[in-house]
C-alpha positions as CSV (number, residue, x, y, z in Angstrom):
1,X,7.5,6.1,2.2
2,X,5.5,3.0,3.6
3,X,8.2,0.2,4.7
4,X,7.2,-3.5,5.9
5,X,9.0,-5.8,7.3
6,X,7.3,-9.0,7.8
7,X,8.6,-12.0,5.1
8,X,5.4,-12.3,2.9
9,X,4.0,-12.9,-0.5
10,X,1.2,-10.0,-0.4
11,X,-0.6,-7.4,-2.6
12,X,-0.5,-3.8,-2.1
13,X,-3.4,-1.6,-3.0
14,X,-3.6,2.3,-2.3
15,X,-7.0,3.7,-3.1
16,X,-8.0,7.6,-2.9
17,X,-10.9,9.0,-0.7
18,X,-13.5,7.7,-4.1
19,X,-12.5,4.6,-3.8
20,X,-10.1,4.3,-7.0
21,X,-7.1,2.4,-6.8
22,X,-4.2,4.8,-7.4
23,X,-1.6,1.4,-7.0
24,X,-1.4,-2.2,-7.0
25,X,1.3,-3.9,-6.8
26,X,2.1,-7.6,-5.8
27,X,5.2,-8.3,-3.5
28,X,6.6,-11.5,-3.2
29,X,8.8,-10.1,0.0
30,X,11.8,-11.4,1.1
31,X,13.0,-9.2,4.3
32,X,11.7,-5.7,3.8
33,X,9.8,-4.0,1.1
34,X,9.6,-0.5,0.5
35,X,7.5,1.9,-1.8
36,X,7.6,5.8,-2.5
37,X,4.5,7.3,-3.9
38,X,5.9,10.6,-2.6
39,X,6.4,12.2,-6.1
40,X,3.2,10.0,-7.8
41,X,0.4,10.8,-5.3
42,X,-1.5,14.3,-4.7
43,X,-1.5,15.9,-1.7
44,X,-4.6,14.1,0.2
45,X,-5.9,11.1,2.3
46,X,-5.3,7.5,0.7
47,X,-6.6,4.1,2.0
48,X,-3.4,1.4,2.3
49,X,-4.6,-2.6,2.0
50,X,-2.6,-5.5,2.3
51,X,-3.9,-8.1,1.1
52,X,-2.7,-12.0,1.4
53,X,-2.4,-14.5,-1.7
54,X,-6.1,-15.5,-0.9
55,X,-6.6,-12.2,-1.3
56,X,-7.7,-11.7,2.8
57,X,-7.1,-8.7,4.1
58,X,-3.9,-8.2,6.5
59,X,-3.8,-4.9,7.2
60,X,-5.5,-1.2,6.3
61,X,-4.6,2.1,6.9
62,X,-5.3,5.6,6.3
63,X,-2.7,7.8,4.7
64,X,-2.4,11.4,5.0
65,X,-0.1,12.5,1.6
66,X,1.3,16.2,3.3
67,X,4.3,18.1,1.0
């Protein structure tokens, strides 16, 4: 599960290891936002992005997807 809590409008994007986007989803946050991929993802290594609503990048991570 992936939790923010920073008050933001933002878009979410999850890519795999080649690069295609497994989710996108835009948030228009108001105190905490939370998303659970757990039982939609493969096990495997995933690249998080948040993008802003000019579409600049906030923050990006790499996800390791264990069960």
């Amino acid at each position: 599960m992936i939790q923010f809590e920073k008050s933001l409008e933002m878009t979410v994007v999850i890519t795999d290891v080649s690069g295609r986007i497994v989710y996108q989803e835009y948030h228009a946050q108001n105190d905490k936002t939370e998303i659970d991929l757990a039982n939609e993802l493969a096990t495997g290594t995933y690249f998080l992005t948040i993008l802003d609503t000019d579409a600049q990048l906030i923050h990006t991570q790499k996800i390791q997807l264990i069960r």
